[in-house]
DORO-865645 format. One record per residue (C-alpha): residue number from 1; residue in three letters; y negated, x negated, z. Coordinates in nm, 2 decimals, m for minus. Layout:
REM residues N
REC resi resn     yy     xx     zz
REC  NUM  Ala      Y      X      Z
...
***
This chain:
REM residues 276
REC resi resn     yy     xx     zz
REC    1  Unk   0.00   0.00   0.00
REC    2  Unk  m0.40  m0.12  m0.07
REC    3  Unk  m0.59  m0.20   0.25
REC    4  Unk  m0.92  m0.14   0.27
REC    5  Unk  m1.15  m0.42   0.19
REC    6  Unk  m1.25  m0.64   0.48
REC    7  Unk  m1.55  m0.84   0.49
REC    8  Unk  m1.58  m1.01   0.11
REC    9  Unk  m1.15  m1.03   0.09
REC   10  Unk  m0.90  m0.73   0.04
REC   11  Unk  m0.47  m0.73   0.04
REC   12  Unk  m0.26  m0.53   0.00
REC   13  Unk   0.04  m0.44   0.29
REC   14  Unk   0.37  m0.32   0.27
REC   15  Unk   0.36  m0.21   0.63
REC   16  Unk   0.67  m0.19   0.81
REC   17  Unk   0.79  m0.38   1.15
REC   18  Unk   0.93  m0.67   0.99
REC   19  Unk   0.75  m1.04   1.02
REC   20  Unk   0.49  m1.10   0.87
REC   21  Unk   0.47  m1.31   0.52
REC   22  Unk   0.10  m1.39   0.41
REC   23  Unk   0.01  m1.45   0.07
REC   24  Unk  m0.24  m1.67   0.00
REC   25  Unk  m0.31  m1.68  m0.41
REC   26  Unk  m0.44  m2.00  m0.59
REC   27  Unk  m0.75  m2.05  m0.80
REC   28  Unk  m0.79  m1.88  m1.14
REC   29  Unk  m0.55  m1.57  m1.07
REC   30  Unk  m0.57  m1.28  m0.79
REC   31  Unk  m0.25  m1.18  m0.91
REC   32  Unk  m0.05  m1.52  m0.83
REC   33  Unk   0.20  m1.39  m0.61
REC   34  Unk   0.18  m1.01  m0.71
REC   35  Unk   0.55  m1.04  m0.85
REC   36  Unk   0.67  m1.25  m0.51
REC   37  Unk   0.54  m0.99  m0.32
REC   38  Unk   0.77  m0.73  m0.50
REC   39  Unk   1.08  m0.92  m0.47
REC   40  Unk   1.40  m0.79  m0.27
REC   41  Unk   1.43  m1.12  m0.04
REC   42  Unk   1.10  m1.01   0.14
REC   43  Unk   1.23  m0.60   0.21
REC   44  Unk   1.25  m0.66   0.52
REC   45  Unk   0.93  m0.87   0.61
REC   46  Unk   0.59  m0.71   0.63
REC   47  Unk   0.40  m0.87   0.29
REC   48  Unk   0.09  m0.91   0.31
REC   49  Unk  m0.12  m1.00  m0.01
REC   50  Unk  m0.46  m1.14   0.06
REC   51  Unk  m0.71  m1.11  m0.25
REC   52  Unk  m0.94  m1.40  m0.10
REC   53  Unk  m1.33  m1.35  m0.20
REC   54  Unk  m1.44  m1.42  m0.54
REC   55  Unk  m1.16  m1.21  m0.68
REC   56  Unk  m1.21  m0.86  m0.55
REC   57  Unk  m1.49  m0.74  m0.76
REC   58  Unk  m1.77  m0.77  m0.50
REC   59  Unk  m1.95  m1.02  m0.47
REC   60  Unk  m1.86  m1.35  m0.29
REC   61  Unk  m2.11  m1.53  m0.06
REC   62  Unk  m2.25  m1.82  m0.20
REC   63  Unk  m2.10  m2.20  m0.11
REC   64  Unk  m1.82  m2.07   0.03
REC   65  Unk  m1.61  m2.35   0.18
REC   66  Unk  m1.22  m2.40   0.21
REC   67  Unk  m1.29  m2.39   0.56
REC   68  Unk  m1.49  m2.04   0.53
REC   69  Unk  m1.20  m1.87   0.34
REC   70  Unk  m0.97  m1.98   0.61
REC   71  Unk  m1.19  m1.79   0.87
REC   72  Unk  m1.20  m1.51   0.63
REC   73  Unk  m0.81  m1.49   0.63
REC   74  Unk  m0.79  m1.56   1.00
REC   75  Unk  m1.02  m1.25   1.08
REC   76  Unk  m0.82  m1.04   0.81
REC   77  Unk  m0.47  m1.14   1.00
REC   78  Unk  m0.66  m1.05   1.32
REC   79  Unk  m0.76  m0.73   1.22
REC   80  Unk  m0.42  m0.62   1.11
REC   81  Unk  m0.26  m0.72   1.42
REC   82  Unk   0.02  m0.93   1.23
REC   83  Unk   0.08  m1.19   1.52
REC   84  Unk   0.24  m1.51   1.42
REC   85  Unk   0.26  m1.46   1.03
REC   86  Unk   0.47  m1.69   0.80
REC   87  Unk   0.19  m1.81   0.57
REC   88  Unk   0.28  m1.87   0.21
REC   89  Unk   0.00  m2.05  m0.03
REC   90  Unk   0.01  m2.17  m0.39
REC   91  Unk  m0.22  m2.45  m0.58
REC   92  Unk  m0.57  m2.45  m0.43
REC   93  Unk  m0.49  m2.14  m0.18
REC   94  Unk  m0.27  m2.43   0.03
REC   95  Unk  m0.60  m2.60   0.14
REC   96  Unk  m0.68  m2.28   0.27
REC   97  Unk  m0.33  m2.25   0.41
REC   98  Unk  m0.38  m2.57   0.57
REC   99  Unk  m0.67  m2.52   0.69
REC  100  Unk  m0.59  m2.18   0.88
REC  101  Unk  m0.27  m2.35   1.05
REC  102  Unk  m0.50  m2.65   1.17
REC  103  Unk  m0.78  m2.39   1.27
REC  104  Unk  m0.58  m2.10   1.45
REC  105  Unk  m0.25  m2.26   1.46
REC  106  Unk  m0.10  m1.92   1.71
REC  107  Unk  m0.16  m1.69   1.44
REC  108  Unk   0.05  m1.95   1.18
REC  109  Unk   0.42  m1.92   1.25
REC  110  Unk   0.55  m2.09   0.97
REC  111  Unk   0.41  m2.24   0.63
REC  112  Unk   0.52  m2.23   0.26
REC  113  Unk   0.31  m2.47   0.03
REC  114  Unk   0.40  m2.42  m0.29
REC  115  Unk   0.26  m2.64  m0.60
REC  116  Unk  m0.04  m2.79  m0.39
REC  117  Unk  m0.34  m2.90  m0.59
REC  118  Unk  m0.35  m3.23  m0.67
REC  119  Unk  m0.68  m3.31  m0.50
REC  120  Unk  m0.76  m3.66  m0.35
REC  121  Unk  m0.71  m3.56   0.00
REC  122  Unk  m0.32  m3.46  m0.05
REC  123  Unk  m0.24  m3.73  m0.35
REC  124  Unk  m0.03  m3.99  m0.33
REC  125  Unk  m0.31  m4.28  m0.31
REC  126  Unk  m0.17  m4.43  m0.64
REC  127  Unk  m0.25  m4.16  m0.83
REC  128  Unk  m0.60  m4.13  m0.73
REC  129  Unk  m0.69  m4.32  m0.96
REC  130  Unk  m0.54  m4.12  m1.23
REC  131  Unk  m0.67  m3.79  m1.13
REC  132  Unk  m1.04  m3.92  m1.18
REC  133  Unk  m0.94  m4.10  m1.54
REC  134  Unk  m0.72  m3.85  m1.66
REC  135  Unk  m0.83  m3.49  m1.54
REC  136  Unk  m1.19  m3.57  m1.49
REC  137  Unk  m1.25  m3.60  m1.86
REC  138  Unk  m1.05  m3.20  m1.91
REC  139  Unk  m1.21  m3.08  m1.59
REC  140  Unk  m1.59  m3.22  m1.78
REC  141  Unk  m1.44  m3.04  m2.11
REC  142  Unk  m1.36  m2.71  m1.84
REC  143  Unk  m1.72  m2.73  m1.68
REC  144  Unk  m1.87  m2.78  m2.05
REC  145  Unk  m1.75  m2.45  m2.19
REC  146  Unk  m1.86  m2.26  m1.82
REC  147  Unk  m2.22  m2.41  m1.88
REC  148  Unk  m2.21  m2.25  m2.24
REC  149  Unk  m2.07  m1.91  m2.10
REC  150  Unk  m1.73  m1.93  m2.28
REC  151  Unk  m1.47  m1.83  m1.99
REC  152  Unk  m1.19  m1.83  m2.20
REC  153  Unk  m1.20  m2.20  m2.34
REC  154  Unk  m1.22  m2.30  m1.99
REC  155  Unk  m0.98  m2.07  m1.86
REC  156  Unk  m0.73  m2.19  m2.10
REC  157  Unk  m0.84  m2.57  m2.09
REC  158  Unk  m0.79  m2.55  m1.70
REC  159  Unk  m0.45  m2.38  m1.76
REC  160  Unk  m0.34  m2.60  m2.02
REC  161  Unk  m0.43  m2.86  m1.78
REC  162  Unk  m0.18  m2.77  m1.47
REC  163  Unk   0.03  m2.51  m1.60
REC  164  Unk   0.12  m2.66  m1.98
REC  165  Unk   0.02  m2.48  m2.28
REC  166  Unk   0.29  m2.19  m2.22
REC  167  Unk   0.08  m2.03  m1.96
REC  168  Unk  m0.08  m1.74  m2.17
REC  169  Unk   0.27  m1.61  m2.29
REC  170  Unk   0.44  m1.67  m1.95
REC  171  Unk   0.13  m1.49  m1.76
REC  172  Unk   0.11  m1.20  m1.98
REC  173  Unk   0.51  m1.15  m1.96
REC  174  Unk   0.42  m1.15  m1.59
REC  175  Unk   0.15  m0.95  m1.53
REC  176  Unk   0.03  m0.76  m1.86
REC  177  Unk  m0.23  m0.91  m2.07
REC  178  Unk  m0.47  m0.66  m1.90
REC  179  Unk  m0.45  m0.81  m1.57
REC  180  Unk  m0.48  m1.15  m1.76
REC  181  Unk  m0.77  m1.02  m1.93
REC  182  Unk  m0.97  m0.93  m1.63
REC  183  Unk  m0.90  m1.27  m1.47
REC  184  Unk  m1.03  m1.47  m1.76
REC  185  Unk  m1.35  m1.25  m1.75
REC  186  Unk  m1.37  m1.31  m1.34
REC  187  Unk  m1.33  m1.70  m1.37
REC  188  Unk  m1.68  m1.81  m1.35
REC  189  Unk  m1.65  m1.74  m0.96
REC  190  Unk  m1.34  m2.00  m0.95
REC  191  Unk  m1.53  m2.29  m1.14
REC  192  Unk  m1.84  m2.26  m1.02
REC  193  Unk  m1.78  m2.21  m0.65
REC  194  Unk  m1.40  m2.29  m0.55
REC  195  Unk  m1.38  m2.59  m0.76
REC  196  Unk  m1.66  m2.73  m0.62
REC  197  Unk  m1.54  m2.65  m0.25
REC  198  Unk  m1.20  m2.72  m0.29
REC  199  Unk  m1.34  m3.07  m0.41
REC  200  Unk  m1.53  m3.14  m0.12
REC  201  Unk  m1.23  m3.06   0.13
REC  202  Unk  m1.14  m3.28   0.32
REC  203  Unk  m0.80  m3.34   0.59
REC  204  Unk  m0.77  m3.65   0.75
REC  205  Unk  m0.37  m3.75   0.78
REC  206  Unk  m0.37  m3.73   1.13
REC  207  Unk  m0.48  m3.37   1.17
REC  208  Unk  m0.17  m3.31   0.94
REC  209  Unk   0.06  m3.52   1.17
REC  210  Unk  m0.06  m3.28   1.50
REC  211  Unk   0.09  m2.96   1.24
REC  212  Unk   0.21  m2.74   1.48
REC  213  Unk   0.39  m2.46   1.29
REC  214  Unk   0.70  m2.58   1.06
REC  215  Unk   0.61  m2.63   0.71
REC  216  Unk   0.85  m2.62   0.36
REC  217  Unk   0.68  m2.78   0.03
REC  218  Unk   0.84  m2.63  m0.30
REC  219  Unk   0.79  m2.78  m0.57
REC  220  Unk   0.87  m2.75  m0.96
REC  221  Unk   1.17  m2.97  m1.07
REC  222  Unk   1.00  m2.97  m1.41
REC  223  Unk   0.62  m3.05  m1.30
REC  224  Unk   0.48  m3.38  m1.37
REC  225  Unk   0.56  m3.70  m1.14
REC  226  Unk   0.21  m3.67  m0.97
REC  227  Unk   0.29  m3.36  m0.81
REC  228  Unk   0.58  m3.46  m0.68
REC  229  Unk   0.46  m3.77  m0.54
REC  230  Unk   0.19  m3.55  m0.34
REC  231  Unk   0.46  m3.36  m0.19
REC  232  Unk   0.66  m3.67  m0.11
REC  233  Unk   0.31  m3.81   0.06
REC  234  Unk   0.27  m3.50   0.26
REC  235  Unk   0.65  m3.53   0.36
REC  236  Unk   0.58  m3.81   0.50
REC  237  Unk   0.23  m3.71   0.67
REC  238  Unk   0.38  m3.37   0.78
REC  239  Unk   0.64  m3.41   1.09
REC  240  Unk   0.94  m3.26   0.99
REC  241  Unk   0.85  m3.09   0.65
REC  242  Unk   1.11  m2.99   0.44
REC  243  Unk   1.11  m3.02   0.05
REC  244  Unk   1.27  m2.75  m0.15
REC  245  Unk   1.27  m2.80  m0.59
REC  246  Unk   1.31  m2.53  m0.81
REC  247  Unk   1.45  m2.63  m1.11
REC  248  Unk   1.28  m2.63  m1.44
REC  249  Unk   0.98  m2.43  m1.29
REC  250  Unk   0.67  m2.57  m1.30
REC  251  Unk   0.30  m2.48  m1.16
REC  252  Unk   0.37  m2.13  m1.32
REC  253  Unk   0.66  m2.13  m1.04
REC  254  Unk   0.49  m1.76  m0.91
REC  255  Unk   0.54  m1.62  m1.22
REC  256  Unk   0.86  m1.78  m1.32
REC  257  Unk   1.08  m1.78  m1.07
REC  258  Unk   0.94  m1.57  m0.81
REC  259  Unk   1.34  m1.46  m0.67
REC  260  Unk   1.41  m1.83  m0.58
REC  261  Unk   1.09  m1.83  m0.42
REC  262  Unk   1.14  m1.53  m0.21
REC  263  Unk   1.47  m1.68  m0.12
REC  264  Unk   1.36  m2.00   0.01
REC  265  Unk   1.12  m1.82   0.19
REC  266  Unk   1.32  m1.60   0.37
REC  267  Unk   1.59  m1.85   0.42
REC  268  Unk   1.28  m2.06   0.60
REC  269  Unk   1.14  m1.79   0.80
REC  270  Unk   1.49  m1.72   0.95
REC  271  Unk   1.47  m2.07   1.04
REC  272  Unk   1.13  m2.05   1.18
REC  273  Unk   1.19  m1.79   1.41
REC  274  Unk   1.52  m1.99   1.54
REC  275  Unk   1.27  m2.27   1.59
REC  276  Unk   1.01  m2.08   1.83
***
């Protein structure tokens, strides 16, 4: 069922008694997890799909930071009453993820990171480097066809960019190519004001090492070595993470495979609630 929009954000809720599973969307796409949040695996959890501001259809406040949509979600969770909520992000929604277990680490009882951005503060050190030779020129391209007011180039040059040149077919298979549609004419908010703040977010290592709730990292088996050296660094920054690959998915992994996803996330929230 909708809930009634909160503050600049909105979800939707399945209601029910079961634990809680928060989803947290990634940049580009409201509708990110729309298809997880369907799936059998989850019946008997309470889904909750945030639509984080900037993708609702009112407005967003201006400079919002990683750190601000994190209290956003917090005072969402709050307002629901879900307790301790197994908190489930993809791409740039995991720095918000993140940020919300290091924040208000009681209302986080476990955390699913799935396809984190790669983003200097979570890359593997060597590939620093790379990100600023490689994608800086695309994201210039991206940022080029914004200024000029021509969403879908940069839509699809971003896309290209961390989802392959498949992504149109494999989102409109998804979704619809309405739904596809209306995010490509929505973008503007996501490079002109997450971009820039998921940019300027910053985690230092040893805020991750003090990670109280238990985390999994899923990754693609068929995404490029860079992301899966990220989520080999944050296994080794993140006490006790566990890595789970799906195989031949890739940063479309949502969209694709959302059963495996919904299995290793019940399979981890069983876990969880073994571990408190």
């Amino acid at each position: 069922m909708a809930h009634p929009t909160f503050a600049p954000i909105t979800c939707t809720d399945s209601g029910g008694g079961g634990e809680a599973v928060v989803l947290i969307h990634g940049g580009g796409l409201a509708d990110w997890f729309t298809p997880l949040a369907a799936e059998p695996a989850l019946r008997d959890h309470r889904v909750i799909r945030l639509v984080r501001a900037g993708y609702t259809g009112a407005p967003a406040p201006r400079g919002l930071t990683v750190a601000g949509h994190s209290e956003q979600a917090a005072a969402l969770l709050d307002h629901l009453g879900t307790g301790p909520a197994h908190v489930v992000a993809h791409s740039s929604g995991c720095t918000v993820a993140l940020q919300l277990a290091l924040d208000h680490p009681d209302a986080v009882r476990g955390l699913t990171l799935c396809e984190p951005p790669l983003v200097a503060p979570l890359a593997a050190p060597a590939d620093r480097e790379l990100l600023r030779t490689a994608f800086g020129p695309v994201i210039g391209t991206v940022m080029a066809a914004v200024a000029r007011g021509d969403l879908p180039a940069a839509f699809d040059t971003f896309m290209t960019l961390v989802c392959g040149p498949g992504h149109r077919a494999v989102m409109t298979q998804a979704l619809g190519a309405g739904r596809v549609a209306d995010a490509v004419e929505r973008s503007g908010y996501f490079f002109t004001e997450e971009m820039p703040a998921v940019d300027a977010w910053t985690v230092e290592p040893a805020a991750l090492a003090t990670l109280r709730p238990p985390v999994l990292l899923v990754q693609g088996g068929a995404s490029p070595d860079p992301v899966h050296r990220l989520i080999a660094h944050l296994a080794e920054m993140i006490p006790g993470a566990t890595v789970a690959t799906v195989p031949g998915a890739n940063h479309l992994l949502p969209l694709t495979d959302p059963g495996a996803l919904g299995d290793l996330i019940t399979r981890f929230s069983r876990a969880t609630v073994r571990w408190c």
